[in-house]
N, C-alpha and C positions, 0 to 999 in steps of 0.2 A: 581563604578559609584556613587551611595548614600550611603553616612554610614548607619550604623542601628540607630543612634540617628536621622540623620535628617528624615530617614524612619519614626520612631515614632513621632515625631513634625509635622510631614506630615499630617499623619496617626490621631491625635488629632485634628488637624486641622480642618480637613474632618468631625469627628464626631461629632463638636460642631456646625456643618451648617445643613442645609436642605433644600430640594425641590429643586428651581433655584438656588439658589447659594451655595450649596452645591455641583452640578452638574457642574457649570460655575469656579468653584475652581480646581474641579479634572480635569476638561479640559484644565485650564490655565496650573498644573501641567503637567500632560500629552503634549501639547507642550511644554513647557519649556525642562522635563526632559526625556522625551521618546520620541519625533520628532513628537508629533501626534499618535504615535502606542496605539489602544487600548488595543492591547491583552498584547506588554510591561507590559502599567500598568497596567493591570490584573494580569503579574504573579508577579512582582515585588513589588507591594505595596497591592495586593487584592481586589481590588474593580473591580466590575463585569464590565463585559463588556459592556453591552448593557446602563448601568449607564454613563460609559465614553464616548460613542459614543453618545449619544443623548444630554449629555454636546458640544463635539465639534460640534453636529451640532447648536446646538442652541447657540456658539459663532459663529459658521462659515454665518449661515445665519440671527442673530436677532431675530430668532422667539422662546420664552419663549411657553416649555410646563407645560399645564397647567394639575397638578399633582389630580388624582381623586380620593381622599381620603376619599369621602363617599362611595366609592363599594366598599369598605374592610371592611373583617369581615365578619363574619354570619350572614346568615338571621334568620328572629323572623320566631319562628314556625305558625303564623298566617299568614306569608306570603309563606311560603312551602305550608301549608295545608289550602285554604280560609277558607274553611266551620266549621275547628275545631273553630273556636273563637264562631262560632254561635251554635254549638251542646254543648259545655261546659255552654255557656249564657241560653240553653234551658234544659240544666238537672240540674242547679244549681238556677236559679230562685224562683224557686216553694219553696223553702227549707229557703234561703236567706232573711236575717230578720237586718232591717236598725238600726245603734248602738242608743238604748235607749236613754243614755246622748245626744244624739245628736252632740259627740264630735270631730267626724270623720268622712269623707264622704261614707266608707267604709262600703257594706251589708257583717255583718257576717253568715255564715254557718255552718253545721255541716257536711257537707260533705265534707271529706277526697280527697287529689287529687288521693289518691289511688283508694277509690271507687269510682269518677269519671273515671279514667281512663281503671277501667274496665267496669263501664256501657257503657262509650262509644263504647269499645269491645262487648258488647253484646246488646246493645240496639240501638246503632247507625252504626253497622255493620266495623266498622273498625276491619283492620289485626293488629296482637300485634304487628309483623316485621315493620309495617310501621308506628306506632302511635310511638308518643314521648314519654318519661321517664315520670315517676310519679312525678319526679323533676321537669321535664321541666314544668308539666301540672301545677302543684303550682304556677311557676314560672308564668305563663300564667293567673290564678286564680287571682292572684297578680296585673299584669296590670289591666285585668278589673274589679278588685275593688272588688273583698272579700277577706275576712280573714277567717281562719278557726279557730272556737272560741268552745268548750265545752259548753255544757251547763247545767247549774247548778242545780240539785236534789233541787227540793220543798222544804222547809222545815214541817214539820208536826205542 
């Protein structure tokens, strides 16, 4: 039916498009070259099924879906867990001290997301199983604006 060259031209085609007309291409192909059959060009060129059927519907009846590209991906740990963003803001305050130079909008700290993450373990009653990495908790630290900073021995 299709050589393997025009397979690949096909096949490049495809991956230089996206969303509606990306979809409205493998459609056109698919009637052209398969009669309309999804599953055809499913086994034949590899692109998924349900990818080419909602192509031909949306030549068959006009109607462009509209593709929802912000619910992909993970969510931020402050929105799994509400209350962590407000227990981290209330064991890291007290400590958090606004940068001297005044060069950065950033309160630095000396508390570690490590020992955060286990006060929160013992003084905010959270399970280790269910609290986030010591990473992620920096990670978190991060957005609402500290740094974790040493700080520096007196001089005599």
């Amino acid at each position: 039916m299709l050589s393997e060259e025009v397979k690949e031209t096909i096949k490049d085609a495809a991956k230089k498009l996206t969303g509606y007309r990306k979809r409205d291409f493998i459609a056109k192909v698919t009637e052209d070259y398969f009669k309309g059959s999804a599953r055809k060009a499913e086994s034949v060129m590899g692109w998924k099924r349900t990818c080419v059927e909602t192509g031909l519907h949306e030549r068959r009846t006009g109607i462009i879906c509209i593709d929802n590209y912000g619910a992909r991906g993970r969510q931020k740990s402050e929105e799994k867990q509400p209350k962590l963003e407000a227990d981290i803001k209330s064991l890291v305050d007290g400590q958090a001290q606004a940068d001297p130079k005044m060069k950065s909008t950033f309160a630095y700290t000396q508390v570690s997301a490590r020992a955060v993450r286990e006060a929160l373990i013992v003084e905010k009653g959270y399970q280790k199983e269910e609290l986030v990495t010591r990473q992620t908790i920096g990670t978190v630290m991060n957005r609402l604006g500290y740094r974790l900073k040493k700080s520096k021995k007196p001089n005599p």
